[in-house]
PyMOL commands that place a pseudoatom at each C-alpha (Angstrom):
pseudoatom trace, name=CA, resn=UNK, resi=1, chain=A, elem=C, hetatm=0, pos=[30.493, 33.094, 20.591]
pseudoatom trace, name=CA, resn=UNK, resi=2, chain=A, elem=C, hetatm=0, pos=[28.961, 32.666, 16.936]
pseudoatom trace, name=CA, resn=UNK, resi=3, chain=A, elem=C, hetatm=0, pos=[32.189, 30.746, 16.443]
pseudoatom trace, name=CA, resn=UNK, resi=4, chain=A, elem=C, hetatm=0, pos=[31.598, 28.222, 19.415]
pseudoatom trace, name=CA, resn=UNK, resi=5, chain=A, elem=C, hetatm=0, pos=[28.312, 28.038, 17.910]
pseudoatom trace, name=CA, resn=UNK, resi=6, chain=A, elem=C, hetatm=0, pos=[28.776, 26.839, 14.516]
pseudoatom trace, name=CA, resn=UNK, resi=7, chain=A, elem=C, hetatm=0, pos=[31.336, 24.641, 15.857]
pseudoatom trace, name=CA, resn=UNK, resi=8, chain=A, elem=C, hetatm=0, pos=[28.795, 22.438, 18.451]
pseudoatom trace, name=CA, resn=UNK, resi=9, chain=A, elem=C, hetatm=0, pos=[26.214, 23.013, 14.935]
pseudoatom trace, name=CA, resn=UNK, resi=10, chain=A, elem=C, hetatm=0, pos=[29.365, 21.121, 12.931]
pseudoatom trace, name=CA, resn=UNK, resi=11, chain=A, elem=C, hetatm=0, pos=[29.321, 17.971, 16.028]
pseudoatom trace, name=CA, resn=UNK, resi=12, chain=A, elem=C, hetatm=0, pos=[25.753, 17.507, 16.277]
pseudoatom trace, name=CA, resn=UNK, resi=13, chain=A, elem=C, hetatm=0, pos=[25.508, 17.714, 12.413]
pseudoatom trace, name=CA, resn=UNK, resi=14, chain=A, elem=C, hetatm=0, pos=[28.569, 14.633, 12.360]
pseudoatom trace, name=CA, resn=UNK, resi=15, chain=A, elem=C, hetatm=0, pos=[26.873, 12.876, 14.933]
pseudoatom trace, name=CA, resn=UNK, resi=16, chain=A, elem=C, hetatm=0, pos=[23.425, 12.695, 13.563]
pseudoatom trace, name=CA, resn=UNK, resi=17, chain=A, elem=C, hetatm=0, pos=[25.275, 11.827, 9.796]
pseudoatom trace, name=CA, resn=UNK, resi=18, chain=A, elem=C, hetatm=0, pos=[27.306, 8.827, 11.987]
pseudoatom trace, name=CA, resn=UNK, resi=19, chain=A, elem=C, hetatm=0, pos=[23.745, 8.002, 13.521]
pseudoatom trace, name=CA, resn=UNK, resi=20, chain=A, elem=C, hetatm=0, pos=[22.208, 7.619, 10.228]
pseudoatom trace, name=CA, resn=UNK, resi=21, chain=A, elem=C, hetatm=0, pos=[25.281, 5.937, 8.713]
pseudoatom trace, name=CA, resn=UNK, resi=22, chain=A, elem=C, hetatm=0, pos=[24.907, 3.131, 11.757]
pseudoatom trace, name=CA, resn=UNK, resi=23, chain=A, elem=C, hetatm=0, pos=[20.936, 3.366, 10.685]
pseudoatom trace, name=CA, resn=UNK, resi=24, chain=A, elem=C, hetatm=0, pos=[21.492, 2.729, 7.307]
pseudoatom trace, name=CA, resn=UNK, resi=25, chain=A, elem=C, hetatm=0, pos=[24.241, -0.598, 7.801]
pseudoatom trace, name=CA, resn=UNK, resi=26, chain=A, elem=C, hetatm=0, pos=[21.136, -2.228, 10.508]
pseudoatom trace, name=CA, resn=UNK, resi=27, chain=A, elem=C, hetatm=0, pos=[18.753, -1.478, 7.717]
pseudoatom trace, name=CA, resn=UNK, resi=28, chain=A, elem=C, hetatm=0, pos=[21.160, -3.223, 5.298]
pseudoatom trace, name=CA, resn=UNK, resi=29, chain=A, elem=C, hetatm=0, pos=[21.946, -6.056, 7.325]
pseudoatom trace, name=CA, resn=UNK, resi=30, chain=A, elem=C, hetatm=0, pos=[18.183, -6.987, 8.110]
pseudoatom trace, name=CA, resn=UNK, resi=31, chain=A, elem=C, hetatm=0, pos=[17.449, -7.161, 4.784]
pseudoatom trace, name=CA, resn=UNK, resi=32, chain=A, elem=C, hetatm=0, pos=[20.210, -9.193, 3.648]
pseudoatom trace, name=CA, resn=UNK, resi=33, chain=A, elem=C, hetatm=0, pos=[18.088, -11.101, 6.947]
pseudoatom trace, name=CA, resn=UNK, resi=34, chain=A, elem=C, hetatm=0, pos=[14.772, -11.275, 4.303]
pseudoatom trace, name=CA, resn=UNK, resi=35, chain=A, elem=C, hetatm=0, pos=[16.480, -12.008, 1.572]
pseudoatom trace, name=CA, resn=UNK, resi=36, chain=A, elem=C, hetatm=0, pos=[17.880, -15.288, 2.822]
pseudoatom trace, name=CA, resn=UNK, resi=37, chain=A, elem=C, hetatm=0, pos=[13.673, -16.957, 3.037]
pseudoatom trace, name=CA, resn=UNK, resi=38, chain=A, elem=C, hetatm=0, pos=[14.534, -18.160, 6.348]
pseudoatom trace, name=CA, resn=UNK, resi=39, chain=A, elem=C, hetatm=0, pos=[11.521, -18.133, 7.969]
pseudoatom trace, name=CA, resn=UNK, resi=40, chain=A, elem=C, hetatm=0, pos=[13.033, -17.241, 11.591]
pseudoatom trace, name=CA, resn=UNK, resi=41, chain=A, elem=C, hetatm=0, pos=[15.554, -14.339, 10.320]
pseudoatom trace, name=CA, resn=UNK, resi=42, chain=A, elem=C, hetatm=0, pos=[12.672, -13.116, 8.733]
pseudoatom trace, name=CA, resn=UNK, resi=43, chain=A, elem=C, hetatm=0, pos=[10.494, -12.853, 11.848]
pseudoatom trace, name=CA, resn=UNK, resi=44, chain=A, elem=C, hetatm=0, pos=[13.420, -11.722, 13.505]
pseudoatom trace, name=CA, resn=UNK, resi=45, chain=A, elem=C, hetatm=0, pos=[14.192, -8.725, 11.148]
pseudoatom trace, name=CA, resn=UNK, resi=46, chain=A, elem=C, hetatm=0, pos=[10.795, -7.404, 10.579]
pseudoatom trace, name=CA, resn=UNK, resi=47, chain=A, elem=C, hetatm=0, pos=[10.445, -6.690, 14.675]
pseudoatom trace, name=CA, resn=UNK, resi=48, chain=A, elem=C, hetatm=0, pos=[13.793, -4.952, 14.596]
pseudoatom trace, name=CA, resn=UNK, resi=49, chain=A, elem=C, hetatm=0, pos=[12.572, -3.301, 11.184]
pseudoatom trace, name=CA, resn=UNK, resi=50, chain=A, elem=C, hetatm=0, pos=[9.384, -1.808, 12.967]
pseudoatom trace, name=CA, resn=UNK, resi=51, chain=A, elem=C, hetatm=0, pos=[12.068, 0.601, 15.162]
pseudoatom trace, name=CA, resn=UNK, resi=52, chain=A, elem=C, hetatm=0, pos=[14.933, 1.198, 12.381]
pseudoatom trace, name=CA, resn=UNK, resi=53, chain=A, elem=C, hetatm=0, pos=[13.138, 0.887, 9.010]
pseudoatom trace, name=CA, resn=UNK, resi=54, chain=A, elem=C, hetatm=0, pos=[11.562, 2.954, 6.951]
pseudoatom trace, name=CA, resn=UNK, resi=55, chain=A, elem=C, hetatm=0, pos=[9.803, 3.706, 3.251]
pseudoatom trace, name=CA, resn=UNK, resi=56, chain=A, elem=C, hetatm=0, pos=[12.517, 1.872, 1.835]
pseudoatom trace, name=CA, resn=UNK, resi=57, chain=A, elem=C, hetatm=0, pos=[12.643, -1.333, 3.444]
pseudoatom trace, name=CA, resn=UNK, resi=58, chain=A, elem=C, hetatm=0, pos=[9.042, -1.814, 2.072]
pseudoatom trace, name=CA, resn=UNK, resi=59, chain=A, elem=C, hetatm=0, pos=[9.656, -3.332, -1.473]
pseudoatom trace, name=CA, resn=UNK, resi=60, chain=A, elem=C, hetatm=0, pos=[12.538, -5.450, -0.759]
pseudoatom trace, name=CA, resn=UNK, resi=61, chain=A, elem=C, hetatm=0, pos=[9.974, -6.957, 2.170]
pseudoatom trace, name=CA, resn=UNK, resi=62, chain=A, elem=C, hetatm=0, pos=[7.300, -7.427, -0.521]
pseudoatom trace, name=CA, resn=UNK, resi=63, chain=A, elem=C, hetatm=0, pos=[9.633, -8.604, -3.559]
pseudoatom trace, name=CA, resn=UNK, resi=64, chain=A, elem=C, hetatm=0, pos=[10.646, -11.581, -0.619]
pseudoatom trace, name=CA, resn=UNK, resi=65, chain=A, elem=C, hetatm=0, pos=[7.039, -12.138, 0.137]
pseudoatom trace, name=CA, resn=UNK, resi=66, chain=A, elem=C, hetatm=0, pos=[6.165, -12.438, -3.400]
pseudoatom trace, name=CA, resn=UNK, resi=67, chain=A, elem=C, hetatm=0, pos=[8.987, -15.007, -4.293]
pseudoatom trace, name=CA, resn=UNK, resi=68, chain=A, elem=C, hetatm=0, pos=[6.984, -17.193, -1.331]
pseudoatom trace, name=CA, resn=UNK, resi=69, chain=A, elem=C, hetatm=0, pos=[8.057, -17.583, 2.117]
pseudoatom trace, name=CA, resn=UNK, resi=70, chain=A, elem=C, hetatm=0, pos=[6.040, -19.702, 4.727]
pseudoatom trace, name=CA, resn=UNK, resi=71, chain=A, elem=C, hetatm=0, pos=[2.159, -19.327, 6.230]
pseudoatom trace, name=CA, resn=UNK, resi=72, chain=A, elem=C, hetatm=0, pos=[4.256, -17.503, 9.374]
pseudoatom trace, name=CA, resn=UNK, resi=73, chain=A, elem=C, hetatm=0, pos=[6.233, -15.754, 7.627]
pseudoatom trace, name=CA, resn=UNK, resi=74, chain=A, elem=C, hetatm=0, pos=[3.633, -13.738, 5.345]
pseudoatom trace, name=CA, resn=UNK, resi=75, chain=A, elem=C, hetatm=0, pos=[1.344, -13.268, 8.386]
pseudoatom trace, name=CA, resn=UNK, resi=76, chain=A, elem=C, hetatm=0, pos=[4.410, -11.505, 9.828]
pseudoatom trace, name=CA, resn=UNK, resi=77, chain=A, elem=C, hetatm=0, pos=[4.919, -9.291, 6.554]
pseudoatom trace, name=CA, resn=UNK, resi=78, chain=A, elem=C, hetatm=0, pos=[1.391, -8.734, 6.591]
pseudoatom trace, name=CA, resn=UNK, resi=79, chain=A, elem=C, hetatm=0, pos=[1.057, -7.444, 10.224]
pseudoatom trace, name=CA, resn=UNK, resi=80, chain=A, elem=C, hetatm=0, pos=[4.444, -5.063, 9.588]
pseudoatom trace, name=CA, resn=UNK, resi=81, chain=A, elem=C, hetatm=0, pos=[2.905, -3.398, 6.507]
pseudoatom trace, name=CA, resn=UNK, resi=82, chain=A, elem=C, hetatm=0, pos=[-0.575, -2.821, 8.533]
pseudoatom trace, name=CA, resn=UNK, resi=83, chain=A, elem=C, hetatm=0, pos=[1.466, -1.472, 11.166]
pseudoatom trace, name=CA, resn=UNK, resi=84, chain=A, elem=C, hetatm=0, pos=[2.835, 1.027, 8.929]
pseudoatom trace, name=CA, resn=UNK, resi=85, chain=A, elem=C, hetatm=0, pos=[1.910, 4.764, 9.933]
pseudoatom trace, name=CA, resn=UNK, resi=86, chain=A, elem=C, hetatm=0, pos=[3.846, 6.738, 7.398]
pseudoatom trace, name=CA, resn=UNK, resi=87, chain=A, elem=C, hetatm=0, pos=[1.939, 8.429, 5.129]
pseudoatom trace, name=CA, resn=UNK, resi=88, chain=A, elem=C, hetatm=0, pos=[4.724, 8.428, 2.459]
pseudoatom trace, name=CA, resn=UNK, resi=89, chain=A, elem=C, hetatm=0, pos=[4.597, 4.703, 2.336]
pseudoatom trace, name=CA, resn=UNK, resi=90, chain=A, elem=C, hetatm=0, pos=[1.344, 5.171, 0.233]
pseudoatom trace, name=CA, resn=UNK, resi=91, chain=A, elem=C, hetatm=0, pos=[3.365, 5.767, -2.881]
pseudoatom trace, name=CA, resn=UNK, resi=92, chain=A, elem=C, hetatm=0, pos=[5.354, 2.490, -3.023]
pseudoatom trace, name=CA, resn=UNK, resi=93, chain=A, elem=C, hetatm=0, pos=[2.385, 0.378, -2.366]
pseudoatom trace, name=CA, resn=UNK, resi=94, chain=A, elem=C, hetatm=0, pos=[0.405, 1.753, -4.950]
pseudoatom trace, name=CA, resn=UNK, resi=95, chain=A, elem=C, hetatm=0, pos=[3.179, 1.295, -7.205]
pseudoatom trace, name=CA, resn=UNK, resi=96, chain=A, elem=C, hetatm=0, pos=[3.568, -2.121, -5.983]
pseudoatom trace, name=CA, resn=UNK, resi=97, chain=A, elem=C, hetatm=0, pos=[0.082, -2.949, -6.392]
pseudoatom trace, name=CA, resn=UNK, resi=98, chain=A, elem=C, hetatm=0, pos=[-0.061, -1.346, -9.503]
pseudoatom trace, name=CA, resn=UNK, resi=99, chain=A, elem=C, hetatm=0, pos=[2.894, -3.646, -11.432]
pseudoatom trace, name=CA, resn=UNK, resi=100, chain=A, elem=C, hetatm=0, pos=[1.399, -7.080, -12.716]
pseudoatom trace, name=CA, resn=UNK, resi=101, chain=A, elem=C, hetatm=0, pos=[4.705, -8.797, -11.262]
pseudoatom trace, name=CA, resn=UNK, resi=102, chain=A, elem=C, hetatm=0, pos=[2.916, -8.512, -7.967]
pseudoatom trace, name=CA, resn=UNK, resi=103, chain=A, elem=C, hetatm=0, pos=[-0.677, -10.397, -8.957]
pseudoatom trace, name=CA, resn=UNK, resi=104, chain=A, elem=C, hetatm=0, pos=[0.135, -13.411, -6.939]
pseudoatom trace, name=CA, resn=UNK, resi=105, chain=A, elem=C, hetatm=0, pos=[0.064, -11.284, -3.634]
pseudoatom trace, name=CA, resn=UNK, resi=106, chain=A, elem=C, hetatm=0, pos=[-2.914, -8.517, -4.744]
pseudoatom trace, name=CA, resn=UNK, resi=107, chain=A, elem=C, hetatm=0, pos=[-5.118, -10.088, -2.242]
pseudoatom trace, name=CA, resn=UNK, resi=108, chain=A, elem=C, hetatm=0, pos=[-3.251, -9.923, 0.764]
pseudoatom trace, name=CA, resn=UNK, resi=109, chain=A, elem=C, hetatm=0, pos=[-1.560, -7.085, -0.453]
pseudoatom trace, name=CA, resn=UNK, resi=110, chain=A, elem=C, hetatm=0, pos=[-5.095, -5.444, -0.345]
pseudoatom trace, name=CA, resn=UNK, resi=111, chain=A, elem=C, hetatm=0, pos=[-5.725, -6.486, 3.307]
pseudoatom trace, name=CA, resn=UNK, resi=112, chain=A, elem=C, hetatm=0, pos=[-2.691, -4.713, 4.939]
pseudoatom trace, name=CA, resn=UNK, resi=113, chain=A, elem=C, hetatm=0, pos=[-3.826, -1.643, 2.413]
pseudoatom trace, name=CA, resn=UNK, resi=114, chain=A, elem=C, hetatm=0, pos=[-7.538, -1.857, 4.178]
pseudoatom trace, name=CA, resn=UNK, resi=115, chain=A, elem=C, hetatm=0, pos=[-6.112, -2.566, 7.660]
pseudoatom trace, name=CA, resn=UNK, resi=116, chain=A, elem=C, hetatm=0, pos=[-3.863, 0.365, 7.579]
pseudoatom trace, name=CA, resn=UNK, resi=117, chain=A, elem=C, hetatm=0, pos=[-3.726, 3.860, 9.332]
pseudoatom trace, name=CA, resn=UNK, resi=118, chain=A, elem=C, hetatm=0, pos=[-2.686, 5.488, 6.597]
pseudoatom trace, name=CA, resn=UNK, resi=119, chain=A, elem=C, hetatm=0, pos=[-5.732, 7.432, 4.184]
pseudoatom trace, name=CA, resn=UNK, resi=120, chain=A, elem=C, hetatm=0, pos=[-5.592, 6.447, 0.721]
pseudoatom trace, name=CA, resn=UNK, resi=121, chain=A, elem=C, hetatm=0, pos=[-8.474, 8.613, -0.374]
pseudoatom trace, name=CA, resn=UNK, resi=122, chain=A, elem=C, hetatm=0, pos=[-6.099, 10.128, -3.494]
pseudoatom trace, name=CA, resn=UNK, resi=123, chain=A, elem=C, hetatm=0, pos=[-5.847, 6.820, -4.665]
pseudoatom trace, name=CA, resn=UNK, resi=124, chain=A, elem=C, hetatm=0, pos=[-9.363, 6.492, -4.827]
pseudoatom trace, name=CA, resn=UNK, resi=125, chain=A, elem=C, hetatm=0, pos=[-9.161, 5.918, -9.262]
pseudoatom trace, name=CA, resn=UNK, resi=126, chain=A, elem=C, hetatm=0, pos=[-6.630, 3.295, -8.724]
pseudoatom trace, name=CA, resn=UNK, resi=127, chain=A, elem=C, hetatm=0, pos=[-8.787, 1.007, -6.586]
pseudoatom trace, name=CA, resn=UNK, resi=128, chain=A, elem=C, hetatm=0, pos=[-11.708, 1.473, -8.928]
pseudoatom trace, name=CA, resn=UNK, resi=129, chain=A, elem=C, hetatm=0, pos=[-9.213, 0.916, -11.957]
pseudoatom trace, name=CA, resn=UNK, resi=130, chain=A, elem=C, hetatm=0, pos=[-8.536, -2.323, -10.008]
pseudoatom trace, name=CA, resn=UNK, resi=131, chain=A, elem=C, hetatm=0, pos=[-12.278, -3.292, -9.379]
pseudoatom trace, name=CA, resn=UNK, resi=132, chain=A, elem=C, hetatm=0, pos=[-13.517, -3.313, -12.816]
pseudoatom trace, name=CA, resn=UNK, resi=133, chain=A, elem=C, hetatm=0, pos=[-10.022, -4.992, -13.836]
pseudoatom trace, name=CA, resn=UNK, resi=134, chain=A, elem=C, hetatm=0, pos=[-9.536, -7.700, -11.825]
pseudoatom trace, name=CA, resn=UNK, resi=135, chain=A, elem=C, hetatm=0, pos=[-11.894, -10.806, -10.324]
pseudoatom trace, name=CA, resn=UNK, resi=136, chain=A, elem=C, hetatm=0, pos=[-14.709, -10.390, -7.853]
pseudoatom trace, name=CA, resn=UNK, resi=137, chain=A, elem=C, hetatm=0, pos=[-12.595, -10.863, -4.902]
pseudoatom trace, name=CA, resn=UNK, resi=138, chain=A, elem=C, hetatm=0, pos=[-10.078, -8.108, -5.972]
pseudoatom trace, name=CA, resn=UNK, resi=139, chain=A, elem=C, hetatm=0, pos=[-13.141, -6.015, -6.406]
pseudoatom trace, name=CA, resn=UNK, resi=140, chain=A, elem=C, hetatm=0, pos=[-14.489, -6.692, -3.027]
pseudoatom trace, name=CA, resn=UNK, resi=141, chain=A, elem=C, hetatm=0, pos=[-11.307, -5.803, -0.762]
pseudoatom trace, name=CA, resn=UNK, resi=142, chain=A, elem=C, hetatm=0, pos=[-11.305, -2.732, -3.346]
pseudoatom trace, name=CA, resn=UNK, resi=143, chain=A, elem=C, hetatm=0, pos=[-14.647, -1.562, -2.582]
pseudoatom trace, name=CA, resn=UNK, resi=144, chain=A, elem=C, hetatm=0, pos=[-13.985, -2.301, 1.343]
pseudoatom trace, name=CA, resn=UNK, resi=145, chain=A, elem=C, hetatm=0, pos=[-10.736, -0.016, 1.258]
pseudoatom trace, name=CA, resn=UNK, resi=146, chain=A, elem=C, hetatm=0, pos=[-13.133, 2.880, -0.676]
pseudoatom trace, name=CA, resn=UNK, resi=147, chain=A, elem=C, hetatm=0, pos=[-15.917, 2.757, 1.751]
pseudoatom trace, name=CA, resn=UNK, resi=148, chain=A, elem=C, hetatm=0, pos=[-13.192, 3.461, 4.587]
pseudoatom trace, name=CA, resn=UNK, resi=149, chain=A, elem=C, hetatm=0, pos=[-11.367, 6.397, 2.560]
pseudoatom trace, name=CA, resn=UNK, resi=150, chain=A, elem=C, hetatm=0, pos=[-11.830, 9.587, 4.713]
pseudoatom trace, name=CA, resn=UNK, resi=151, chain=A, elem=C, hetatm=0, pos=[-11.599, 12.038, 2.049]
pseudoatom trace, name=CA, resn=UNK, resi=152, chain=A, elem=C, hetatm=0, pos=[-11.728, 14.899, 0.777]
pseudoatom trace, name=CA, resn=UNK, resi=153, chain=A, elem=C, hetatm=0, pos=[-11.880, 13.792, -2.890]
pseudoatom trace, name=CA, resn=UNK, resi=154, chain=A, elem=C, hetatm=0, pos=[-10.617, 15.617, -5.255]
pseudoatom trace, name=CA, resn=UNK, resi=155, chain=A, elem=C, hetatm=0, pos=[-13.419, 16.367, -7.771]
pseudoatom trace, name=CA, resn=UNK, resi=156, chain=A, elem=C, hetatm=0, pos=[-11.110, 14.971, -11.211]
pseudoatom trace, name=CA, resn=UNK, resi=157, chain=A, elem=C, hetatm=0, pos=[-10.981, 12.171, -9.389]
pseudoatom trace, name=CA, resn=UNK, resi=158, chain=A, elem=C, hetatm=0, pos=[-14.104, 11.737, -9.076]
pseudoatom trace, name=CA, resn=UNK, resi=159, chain=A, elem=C, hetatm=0, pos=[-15.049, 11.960, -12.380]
pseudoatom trace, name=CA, resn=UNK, resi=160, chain=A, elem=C, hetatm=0, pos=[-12.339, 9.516, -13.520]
pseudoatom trace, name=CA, resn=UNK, resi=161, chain=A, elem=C, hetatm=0, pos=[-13.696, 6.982, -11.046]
pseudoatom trace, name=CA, resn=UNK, resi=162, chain=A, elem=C, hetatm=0, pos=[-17.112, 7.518, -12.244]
pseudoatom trace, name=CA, resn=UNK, resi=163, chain=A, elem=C, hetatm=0, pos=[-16.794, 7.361, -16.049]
pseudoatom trace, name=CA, resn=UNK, resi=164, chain=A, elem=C, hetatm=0, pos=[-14.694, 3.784, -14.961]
pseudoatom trace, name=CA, resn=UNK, resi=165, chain=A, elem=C, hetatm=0, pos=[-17.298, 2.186, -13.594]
pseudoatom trace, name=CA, resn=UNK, resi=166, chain=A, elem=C, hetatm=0, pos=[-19.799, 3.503, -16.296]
pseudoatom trace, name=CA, resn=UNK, resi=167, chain=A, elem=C, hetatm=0, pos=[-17.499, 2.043, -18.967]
pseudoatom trace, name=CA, resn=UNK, resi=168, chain=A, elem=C, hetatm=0, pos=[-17.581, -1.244, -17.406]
pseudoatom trace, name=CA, resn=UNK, resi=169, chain=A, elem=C, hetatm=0, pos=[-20.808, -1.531, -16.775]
pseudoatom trace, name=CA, resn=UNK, resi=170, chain=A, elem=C, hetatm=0, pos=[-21.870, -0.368, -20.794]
pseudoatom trace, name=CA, resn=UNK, resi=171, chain=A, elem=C, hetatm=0, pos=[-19.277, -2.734, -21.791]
pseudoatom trace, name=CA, resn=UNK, resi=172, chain=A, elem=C, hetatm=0, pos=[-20.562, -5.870, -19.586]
pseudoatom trace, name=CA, resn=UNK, resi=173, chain=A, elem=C, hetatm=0, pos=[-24.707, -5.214, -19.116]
pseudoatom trace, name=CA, resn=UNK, resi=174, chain=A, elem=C, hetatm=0, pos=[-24.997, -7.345, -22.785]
pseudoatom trace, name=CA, resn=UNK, resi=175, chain=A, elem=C, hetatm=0, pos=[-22.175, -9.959, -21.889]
pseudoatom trace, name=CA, resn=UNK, resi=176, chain=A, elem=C, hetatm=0, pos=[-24.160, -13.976, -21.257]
pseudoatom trace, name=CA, resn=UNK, resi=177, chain=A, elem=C, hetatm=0, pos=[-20.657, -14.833, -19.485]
pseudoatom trace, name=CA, resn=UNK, resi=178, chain=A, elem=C, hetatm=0, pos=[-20.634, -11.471, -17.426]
pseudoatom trace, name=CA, resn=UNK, resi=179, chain=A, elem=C, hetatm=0, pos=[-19.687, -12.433, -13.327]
pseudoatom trace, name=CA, resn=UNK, resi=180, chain=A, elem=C, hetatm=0, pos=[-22.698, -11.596, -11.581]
pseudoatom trace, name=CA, resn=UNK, resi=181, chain=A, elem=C, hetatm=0, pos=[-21.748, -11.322, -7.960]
pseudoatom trace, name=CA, resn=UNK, resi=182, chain=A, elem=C, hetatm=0, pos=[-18.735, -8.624, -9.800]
pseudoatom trace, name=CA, resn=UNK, resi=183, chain=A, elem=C, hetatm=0, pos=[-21.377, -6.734, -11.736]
pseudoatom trace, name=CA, resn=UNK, resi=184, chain=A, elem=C, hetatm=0, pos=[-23.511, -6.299, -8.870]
pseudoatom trace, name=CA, resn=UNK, resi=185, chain=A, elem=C, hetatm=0, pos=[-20.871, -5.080, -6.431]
pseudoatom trace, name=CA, resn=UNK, resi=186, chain=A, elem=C, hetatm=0, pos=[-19.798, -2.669, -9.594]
pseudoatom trace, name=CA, resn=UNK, resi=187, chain=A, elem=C, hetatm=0, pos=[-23.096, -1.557, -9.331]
pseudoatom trace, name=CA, resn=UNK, resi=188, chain=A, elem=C, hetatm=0, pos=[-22.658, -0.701, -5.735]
pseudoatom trace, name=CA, resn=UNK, resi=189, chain=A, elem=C, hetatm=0, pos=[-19.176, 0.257, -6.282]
pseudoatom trace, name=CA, resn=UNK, resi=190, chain=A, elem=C, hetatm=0, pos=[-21.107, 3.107, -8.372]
pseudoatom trace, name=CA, resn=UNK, resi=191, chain=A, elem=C, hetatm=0, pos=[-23.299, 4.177, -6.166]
pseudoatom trace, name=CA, resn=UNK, resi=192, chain=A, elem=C, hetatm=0, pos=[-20.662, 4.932, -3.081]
pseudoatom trace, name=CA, resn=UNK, resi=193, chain=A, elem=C, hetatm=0, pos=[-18.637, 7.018, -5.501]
pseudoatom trace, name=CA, resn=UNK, resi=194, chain=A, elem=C, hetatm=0, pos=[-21.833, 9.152, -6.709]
pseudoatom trace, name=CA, resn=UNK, resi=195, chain=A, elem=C, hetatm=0, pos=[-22.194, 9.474, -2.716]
pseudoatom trace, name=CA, resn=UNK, resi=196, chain=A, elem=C, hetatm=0, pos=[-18.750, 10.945, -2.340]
pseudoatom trace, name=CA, resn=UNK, resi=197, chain=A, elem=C, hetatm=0, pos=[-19.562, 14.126, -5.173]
pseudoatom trace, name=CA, resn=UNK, resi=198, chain=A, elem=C, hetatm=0, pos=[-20.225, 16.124, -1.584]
pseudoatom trace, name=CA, resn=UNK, resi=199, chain=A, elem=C, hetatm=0, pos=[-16.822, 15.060, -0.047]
pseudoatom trace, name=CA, resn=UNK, resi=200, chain=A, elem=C, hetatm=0, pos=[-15.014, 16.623, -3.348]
pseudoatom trace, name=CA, resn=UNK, resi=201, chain=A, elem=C, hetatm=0, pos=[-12.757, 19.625, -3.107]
for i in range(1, 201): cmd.bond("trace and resi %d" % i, "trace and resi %d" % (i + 1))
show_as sticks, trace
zoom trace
């Protein structure tokens, strides 16, 4: 009997490895889809991406989107990133947002971020980090993303956040050339994060 057993265990093992393998190849092939800028393979392979895809498939989709593709084609990208649930996925687009080689897309990149199901409340130091760093429009779609954080915070994080914003603000109060409309929504930026010291851990 345990012999049966371990012998059905050893076909439904091979079949889910041949199910993945097949996976894997469709994943391959719609990528190779991206990767050629056509603007209707592209289409085409992020709808059949939304059922086999996964974490992976997200930074060859952004490197394409980066290197320009048409007004149809990004709305497309855009929409499929939103779309994502996973909560894993988190960690490449921070890392994606994170690396300068991506600048030309922050903004948008920011809007499937703050359109997203996915909480990116342990992020919250990056997106400040990004606020003070970058223009006033970065800053905005930053501070829109915080506000809808659900938290908990952790309370280093916190803390990190908060002595951010106070550096920018010591560093820019004196400055004649200072953006206004930035320093102001620093300002509020500041005064959200003091409000989340009761949603710390």
């Amino acid at each position: 009997m345990l012999l049966k057993s371990l012998a059905l265990q050893k076909i439904v093992n091979m079949a889910s490895a041949e199910r993945e393998e097949e996976r894997q190849a469709k994943v391959a092939s719609l990528l190779k889809d991206i990767r050629s800028g056509e603007e209707k393979s592209i289409i085409e392979a992020l709808k059949a991406l939304k059922v086999n895809g996964d974490d992976q498939v997200i930074k060859p989709i952004i490197k394409v989107w980066n290197a320009g593709v048409s007004d149809l084609a990004e709305q497309e990208i855009i929409t499929f990133l939103g779309d994502i649930k996973s909560t894993t996925s988190a960690d490449t687009l921070m890392s994606i947002l994170l690396d300068t080689a991506y600048n030309a897309i922050h903004l948008p990149l920011l809007t499937t971020i703050w359109n997203s199901k996915v909480d990116y409340s342990e992020y919250i130091v990056e997106f400040v980090n990004l606020a003070v760093k970058h223009d006033f429009m970065v800053s905005l779609e930053c501070l829109t993303i915080i506000e809808n954080m659900e938290g908990p915070f952790e309370e280093h994080h916190i803390l990190d956040a908060e002595i951010l914003l106070r550096e920018y603000v010591d560093r820019e109060k004196d400055n004649q050339n200072v953006d206004d409309k930035k320093f102001s929504l620093i300002l509020e930026l500041s005064k959200l994060i003091n409000s989340f010291d009761e949603r710390t851990m």
